[in-house]
N, C-alpha and C positions, 0 to 999 in steps of 0.2 A: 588542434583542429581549427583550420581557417574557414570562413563563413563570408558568401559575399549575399545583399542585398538581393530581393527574390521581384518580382512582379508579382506574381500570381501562384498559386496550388492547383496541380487541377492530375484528376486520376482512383487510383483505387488502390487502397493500401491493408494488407492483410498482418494485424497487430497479432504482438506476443500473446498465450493465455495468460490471464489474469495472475499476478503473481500471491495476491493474499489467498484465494482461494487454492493453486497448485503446494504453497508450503502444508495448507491445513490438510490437502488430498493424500501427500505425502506421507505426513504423520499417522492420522487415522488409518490410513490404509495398515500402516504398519502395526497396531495395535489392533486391525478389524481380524477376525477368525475368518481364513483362506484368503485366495486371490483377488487382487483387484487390478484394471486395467485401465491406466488412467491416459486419456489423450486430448493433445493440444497442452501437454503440459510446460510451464512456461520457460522459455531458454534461460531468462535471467542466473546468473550468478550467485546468487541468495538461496535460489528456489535447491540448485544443485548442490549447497552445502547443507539443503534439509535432507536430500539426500544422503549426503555422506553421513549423516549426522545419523539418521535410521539404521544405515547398513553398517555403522561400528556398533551396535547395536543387537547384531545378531540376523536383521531382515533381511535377508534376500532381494534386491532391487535390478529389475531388467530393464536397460537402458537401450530404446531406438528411435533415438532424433527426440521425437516431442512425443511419445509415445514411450510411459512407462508401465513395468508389470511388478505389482508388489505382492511379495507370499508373506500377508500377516502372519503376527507371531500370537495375536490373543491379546486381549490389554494386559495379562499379568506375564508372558511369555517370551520378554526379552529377555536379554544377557546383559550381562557387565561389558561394559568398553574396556578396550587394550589399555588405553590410555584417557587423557583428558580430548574432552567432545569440543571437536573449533569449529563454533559457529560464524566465525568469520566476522562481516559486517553486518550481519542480518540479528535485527532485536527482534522480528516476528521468531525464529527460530527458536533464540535461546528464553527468550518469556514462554510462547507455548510448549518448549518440550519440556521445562524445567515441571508443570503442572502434569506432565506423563511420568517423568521420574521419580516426582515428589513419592509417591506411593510403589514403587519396586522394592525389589528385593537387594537389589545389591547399591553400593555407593557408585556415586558419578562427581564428572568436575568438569563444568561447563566452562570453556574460553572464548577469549574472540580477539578481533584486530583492535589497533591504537582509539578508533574512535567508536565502538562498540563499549572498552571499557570505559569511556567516558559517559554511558550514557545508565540514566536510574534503575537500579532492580529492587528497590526497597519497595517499589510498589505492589511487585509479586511475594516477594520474601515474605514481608508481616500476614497476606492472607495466607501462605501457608503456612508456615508456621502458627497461625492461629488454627488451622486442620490438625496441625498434631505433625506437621514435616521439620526435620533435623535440618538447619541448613545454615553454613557457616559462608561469609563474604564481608571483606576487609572493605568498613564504610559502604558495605550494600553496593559495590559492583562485580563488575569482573574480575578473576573468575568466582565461579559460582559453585561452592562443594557442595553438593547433597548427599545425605546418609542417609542408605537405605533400610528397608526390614520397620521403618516408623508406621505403627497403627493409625492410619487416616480418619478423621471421624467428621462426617457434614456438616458444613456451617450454611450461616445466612451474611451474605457478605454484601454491605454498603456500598458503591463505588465512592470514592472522593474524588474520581481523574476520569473520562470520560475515555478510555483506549479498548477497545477491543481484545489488541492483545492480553491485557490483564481479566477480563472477562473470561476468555479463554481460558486462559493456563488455570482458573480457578474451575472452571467446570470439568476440565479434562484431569485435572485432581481427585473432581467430586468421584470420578468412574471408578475409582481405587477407593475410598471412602465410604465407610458407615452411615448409612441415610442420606437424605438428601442433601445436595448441596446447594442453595440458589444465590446466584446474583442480583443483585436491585440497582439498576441504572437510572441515574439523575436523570442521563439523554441518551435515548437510546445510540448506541451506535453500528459501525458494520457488523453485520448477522450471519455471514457465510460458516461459522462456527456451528449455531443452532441450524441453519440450514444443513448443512453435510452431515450433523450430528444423527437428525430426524433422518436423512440418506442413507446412513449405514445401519438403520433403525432401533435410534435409540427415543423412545418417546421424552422427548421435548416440553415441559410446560411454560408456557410465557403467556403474559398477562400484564395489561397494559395498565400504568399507576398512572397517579398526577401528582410528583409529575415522573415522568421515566418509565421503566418498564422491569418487568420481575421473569426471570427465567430461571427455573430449577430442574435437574434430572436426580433420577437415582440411582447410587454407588452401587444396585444389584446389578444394573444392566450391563450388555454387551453388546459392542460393535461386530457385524454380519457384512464380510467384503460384499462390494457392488460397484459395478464399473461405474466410471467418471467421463462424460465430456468435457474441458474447461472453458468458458469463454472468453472472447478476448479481451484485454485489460481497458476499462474505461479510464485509468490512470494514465496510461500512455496514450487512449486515442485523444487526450485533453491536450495535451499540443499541437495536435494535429488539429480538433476544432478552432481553436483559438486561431492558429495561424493561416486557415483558409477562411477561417470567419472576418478576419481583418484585412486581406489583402484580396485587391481587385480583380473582379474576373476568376473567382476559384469556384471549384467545385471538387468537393473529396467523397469517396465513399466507403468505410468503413465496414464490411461483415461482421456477422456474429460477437458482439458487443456486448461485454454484458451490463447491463444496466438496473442488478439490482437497486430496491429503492433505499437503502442504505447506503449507496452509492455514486446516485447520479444525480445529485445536488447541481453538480455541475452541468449537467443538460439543463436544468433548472435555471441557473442562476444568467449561463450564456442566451438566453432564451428571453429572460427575462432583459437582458439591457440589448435584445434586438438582434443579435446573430440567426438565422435560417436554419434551422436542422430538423431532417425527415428524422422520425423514426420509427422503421417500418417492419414489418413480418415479425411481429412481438411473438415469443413464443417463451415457453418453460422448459430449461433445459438440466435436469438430473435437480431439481428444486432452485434452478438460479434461475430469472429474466432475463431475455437474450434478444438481441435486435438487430439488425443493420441498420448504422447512420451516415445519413448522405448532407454535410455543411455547405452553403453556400454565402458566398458573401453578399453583402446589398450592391445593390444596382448605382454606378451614377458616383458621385463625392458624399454618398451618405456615407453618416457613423455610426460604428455603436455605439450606445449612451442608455442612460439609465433615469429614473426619477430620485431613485434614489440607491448613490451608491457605496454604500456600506455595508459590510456584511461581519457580522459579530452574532453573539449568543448561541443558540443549539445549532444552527448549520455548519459553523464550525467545524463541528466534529467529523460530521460527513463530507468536509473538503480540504481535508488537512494536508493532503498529499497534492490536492490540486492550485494548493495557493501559489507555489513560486510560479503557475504559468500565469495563473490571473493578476500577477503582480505586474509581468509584460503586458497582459491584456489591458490595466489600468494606463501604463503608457499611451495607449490607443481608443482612451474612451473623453471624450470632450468635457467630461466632468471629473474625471480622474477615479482615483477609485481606493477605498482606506476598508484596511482588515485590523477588526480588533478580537481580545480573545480568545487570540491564538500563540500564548505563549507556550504551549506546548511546543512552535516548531524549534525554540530554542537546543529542543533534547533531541532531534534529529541524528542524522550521519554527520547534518556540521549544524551550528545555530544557524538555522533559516532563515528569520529575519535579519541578522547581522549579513548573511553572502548574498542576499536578496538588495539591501539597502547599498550597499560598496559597490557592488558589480551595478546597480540604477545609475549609482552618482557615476561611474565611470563611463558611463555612456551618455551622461548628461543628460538622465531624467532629473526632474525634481522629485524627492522623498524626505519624509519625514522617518522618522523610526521614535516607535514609541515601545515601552516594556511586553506590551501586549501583543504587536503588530507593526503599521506601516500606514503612511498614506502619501501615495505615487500622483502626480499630476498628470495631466495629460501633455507629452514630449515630445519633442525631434530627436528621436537616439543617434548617434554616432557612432561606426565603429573602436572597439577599442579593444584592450586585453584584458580577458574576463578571467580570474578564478572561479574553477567549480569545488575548492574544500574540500575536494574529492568526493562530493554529494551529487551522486547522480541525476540528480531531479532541476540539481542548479543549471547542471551544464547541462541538460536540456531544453530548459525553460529558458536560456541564455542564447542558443541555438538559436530557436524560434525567434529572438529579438534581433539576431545579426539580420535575421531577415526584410526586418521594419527599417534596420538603422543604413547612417546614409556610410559607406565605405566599410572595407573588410574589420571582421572580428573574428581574433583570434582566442580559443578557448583553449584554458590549460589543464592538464592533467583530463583530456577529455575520455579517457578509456575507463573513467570511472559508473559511464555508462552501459554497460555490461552488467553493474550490478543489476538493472532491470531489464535494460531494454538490449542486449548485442545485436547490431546493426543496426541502429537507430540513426545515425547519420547516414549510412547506406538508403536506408528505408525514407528519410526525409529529402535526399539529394534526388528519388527517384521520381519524387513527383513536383518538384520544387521547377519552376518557369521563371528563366529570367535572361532580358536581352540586353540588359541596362551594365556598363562596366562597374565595377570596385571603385 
């Protein structure tokens, strides 16, 4: 994909659903007793292998457009897969369904692509098997054998990792499981789990610690189908703030947004070093926060800039997905801008800070890279030729910088964007202003 140099954003852009919330709508559904109708469900590529992934499975799944209909089977009411379950690139997938299988009746073998088996599952593995799950995997990755017919029994499980999806996969274990089962978060993180849980009404306990947070259900209970709106991904509208936050003369507006507050750090954090963003007709949507946001850039040769720009400790967690864009965004801020951490992004689709760090220097930012993170200076980028590792969030967030840097940029392997976002470069050329040559 070629990329030339932009002036300005200006327009109204109507984003994917949410892709963390459509994988978990997917699942649940498919374990809730009767129908559920779920819409604006997200195009991504990910979201569609959680599909495939239910309906070897035995679920019933009606596909039209973004608009799915799923005929639950019961949490205990699936079948055995034909074969082995391919999650593809998606680690939301094969972490949380592995904690729906742990507890069935029959055996399973979770697979996935080259850079999915490269990435940790010992972190799900020891808390089930500490439940009482049979589960074999060569060095704890892919693939993943689970044997089924294992008596589940509730635990109280510590986090040591801050991920959500390992929260998950333990609670959606607990549902099969003898008493309660609860998690205790250092820091809390995204909730759309407990939110959609209490949705299909499963009473939910959580209870806020110091430090972190404690949430428990109990293994009598049962998921009850209930239709789904989803809203749109604040993960994808973060390139689009960024990049009409920075460039002159823009104005973007964004609908139905959702801005849980597990999630919208990043409204938070671009707010705080000075970018404009409305956020308006706040409403609750099936238990998520829902909004339309409208970015504007500053008036004149202001910058954004910060007092102080660093961002390390618990926010972290809630921006983990949004860091490769704020890495560009550091390009663009007079003080530069250093992420610490965050070595979790190493376990990504590619190590994040190493495709974040190459692809800066290649455009002639100045960065640092540190075990944890990164600290970008503020730059003149240049076009140049970018890998994206085939990590969709890189060639995104790479995207958005051809648009700062001075001559074309060319991004490889750029179809790896479809894991979240298909037509993301469609979607950005449509509102992208620019009179200036390559």
């Amino acid at each position: 994909m070629k990329l030339k140099p932009a002036d300005s954003i200006r327009g109204k852009v109507e984003l994917p659903g949410d892709k963390s919330i459509s994988h978990r709508a997917a699942m649940f559904a498919a374990i809730a007793d009767g129908e559920t109708r779920i819409e604006n469900f997200s195009r991504a590529v990910d979201c569609h292998t959680t599909l495939d992934a239910v309906e070897s499975l035995g679920v019933c799944v009606q596909r039209n457009g973004t608009t799915i209909i799923i005929n639950g089977k019961g949490k205990t009411g699936l079948t055995a897969p034909k074969g082995p379950i391919d999650c593809g690139n998606s680690g939301t997938t094969i972490r949380i369904l592995s904690g729906i299988l742990a507890g069935q009746s029959f055996d399973s073998i979770l697979t996935g692509d080259e850079s999915l088996a490269k990435r940790p599952m010992k972190r799900i593995i020891e808390p089930l098997r500490k439940m009482g799950a049979k589960i074999e995997a060569i060095n704890d990755r892919v693939p993943i054998h689970i044997f089924g017919g294992q008596p589940l029994v509730g635990v109280e499980h510590e986090m040591q990792i801050a991920s959500a999806q390992v929260k998950s996969c333990i609670l959606l274990a607990g549902l099969n499981a003898a008493g309660n089962t609860t998690v205790i978060e250092p820091v809390a993180t995204r909730d759309h789990t407990e939110r959609m849980l209490s949705w299909f009404g499963i009473d939910v306990v959580e209870e806020d610690i110091d430090p972190g947070k404690l949430i428990s259900i109990d293994g009598s209970a049962g998921l009850t189908a209930r239709d789904l709106s989803i809203p749109a991904d604040i993960s994808s509208a973060a390139f689009f703030l960024v990049a009409a936050a920075c460039l002159p003369n823009s104005e973007l507006t964004m609908p139905n947004v959702g801005i849980n507050p597990t999630r919208h750090a990043i409204l938070e954090v671009l707010q705080q070093l000075g970018a404009i963003i409305a956020v308006e007709n706040h409403r609750i949507v099936c238990n998520e926060s829902v909004a339309d946001l409208t970015v504007r850039s500053k008036k004149g040769s202001d910058r954004l800039d910060g007092s102080s720009n660093t961002l390390s400790g618990d926010i972290i967690a809630n921006l983990i997905d949004e860091i490769p864009i704020l890495a560009i965004l550091g390009t663009q801020l007079e003080s530069g801008l250093e992420i610490r951490d965050a070595a979790e992004l190493r376990f990504k689709e590619s190590d994040r800070i190493t495709s974040i760090v190459e692809n800066l220097r290649r455009m002639g930012a100045e960065v640092v890279e540190f075990p944890d993170g990164f600290r970008v200076e503020c730059s003149k980028l240049k076009g140049a030729v970018i890998d994206s590792f085939g990590d969709h969030r890189i060639a995104m967030a790479f995207a958005v910088a051809a648009l700062f840097a001075d001559g074309e940029t060319k991004i490889n392997d750029a179809e790896c964007v479809d894991i979240s976002f298909p037509g993301f470069f469609e979607t950005l050329a449509s509102v992208v202003k620019s009179e200036r040559p390559a």
